[in-house]
C-alpha atoms as one frame of an Amber mdcrd trajectory, in Angstrom:
protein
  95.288 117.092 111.913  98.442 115.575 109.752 100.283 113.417 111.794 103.543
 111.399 111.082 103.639 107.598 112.297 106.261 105.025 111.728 105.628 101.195
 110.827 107.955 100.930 113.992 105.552 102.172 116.369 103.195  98.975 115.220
 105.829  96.384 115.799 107.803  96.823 112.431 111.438  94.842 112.956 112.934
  96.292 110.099 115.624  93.005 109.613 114.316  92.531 105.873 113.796  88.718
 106.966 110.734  88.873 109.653 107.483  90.079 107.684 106.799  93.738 108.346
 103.211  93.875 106.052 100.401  94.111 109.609 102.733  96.939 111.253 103.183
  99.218 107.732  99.400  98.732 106.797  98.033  99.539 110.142 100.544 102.754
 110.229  99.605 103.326 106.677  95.413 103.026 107.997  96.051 105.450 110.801
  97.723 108.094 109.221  95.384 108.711 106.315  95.726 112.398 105.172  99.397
 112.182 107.197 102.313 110.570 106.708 104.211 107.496 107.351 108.158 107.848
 107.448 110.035 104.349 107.083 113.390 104.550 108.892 116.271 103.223 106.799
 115.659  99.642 107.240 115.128  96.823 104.951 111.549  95.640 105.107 110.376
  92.251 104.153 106.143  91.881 102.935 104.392  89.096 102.369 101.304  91.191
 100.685 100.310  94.348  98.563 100.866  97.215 100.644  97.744  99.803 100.600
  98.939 103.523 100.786  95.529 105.712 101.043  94.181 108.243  99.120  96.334
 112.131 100.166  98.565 109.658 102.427 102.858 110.597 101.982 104.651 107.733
 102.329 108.408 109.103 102.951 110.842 106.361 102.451 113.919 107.222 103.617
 115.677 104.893 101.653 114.078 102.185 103.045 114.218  98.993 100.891 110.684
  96.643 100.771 111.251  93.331  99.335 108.522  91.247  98.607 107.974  87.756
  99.874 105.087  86.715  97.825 105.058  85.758  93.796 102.578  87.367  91.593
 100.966  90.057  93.724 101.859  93.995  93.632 104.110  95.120  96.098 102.639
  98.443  96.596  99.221  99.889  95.612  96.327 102.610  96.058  94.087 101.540
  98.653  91.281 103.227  96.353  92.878 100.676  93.345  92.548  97.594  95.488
  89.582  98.692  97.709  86.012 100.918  97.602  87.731 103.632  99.056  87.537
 107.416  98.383  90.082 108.933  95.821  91.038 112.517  97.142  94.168 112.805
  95.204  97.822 114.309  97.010  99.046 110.728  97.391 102.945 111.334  97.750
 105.195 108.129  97.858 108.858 108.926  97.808 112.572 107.867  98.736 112.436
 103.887  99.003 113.613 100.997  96.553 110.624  97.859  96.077 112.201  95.033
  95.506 110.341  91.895  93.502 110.775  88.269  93.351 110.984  88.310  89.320
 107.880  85.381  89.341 104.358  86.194  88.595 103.013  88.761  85.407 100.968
  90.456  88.098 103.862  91.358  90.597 104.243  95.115  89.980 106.319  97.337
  92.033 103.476 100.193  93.059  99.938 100.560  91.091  98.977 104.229  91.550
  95.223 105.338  91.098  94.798 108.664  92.221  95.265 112.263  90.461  97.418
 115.164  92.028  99.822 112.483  93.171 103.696 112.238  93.078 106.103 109.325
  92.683 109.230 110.564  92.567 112.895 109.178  93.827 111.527 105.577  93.890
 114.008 102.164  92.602 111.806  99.228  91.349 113.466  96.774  90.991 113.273
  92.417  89.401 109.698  92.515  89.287 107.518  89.194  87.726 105.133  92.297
  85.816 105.637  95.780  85.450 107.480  98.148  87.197 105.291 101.163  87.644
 101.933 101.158  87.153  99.177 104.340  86.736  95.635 102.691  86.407  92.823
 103.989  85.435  90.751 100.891  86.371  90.553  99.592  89.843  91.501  95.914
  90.480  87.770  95.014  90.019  87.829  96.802  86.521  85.699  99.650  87.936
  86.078 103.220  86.106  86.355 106.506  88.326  84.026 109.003  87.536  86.657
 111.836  86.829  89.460 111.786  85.379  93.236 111.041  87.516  95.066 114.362
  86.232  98.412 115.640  86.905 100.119 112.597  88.400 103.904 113.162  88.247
 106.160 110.528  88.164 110.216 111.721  88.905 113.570 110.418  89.153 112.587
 107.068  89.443 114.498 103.658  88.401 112.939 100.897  87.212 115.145  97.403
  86.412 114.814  94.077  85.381 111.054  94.788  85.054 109.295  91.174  83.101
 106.412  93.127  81.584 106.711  97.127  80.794 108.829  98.948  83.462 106.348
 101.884  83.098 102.772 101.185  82.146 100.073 104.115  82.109  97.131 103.310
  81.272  95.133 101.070  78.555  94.827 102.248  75.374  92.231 105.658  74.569
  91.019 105.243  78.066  90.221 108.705  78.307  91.485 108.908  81.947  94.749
 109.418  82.272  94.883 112.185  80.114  97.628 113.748  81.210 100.919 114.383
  83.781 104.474 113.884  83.529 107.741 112.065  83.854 110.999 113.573  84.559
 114.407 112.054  84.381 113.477 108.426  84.988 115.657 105.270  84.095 113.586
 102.132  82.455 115.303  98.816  81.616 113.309  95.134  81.212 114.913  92.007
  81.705 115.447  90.281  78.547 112.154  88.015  78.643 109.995  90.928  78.582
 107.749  90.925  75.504 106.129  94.662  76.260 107.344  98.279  75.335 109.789
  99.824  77.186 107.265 102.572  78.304 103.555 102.715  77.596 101.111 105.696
  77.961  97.724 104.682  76.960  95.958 108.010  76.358  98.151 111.437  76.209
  96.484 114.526  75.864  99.202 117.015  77.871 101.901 114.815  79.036 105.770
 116.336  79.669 107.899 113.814  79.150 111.535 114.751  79.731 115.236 113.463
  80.468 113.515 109.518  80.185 116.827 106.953  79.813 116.165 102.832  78.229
């Protein structure tokens, strides 16, 4: 049964200064297939954050600022871990907020198909802003394809590396999804494009300001 939890109910303080990663993982673990609300608080993490596989992750403009250099804020479990890949993943409505330090600090890796990011601020992140992988951490392959992901009205600033990044090159699994009336700027050391998609074989792309 879908279920809605709150990092709050797990010990979450919400001050943006006392680390809040243990209580939005384990509400993030229990509510696999449900969803996790944030209340409008400022969050502070010290590690990636693992949103599972058909998981909603409602922000409520909640801001999550990272405490640690060089490690994503916010990821797949399934990118990070051996777990499943069911697709559905929704993560909405919340700004994730870097350090600016590290090529490998981006704002959220998503690797899952069917999935939505949409209404999301990244924001001074040491890598890229917002990531779709094909490959897991480990460099393992899925063995489908991650179809349809849409990523909409999202903001990414400041980004070091790309501020959206999907996919390597011809990697024959992202092969398609959109992005609607998104906002990408770098910060001025950043030596990647703008906006990468790696292989396109049906993407929408549509109201996209750099």
């Amino acid at each position: 049964m879908s279920r809605e939890l709150t990092p709050e109910q797990f010990g979450a303080i919400g001050d943006g200064v006392r680390d809040d990663t243990a209580a939005i993982q384990k509400a993030l673990d229990r509510a696999q297939g449900g969803r996790v609300r944030l209340g409008s608080a400022a969050y502070a993490v010290s590690d990636t954050l693992l949103v599972p596989t058909s998981c909603t992750l409602d922000g409520a403009g909640a801001v999550i600022t990272s405490l640690a250099h060089n490690r994503p804020i916010l990821a797949s479990k399934a990118w990070a871990t051996r777990a499943p890949v069911q697709g559905s993943t929704r993560i909405s409505k919340l700004t994730l907020r870097g350090t600016g330090r590290g090529p490998d600090q981006a704002g959220c890796i998503l690797h899952d198909y069917w999935s939505e990011v949409a209404d999301v601020q990244i924001e001074n992140t040491g890598g890229r802003g917002l990531v779709l992988a094909e490959r897991t951490r480990d460099g393992d392959l899925p063995s489908g394809t991650l179809v349809e992901n849409r990523v909409r009205n999202c903001i990414v600033r400041d980004a070091r590396r790309s501020a959206y990044w999907f996919g390597e090159e011809a990697n024959g699994k992202l092969t398609d999804g959109a992005m609607i009336d998104c906002i990408a700027s770098q910060h001025e050391s950043a030596r990647e494009p703008t906006v990468w998609i790696g292989h396109a074989a049906g993407w929408i792309i549509e109201g996209l300001h750099t």
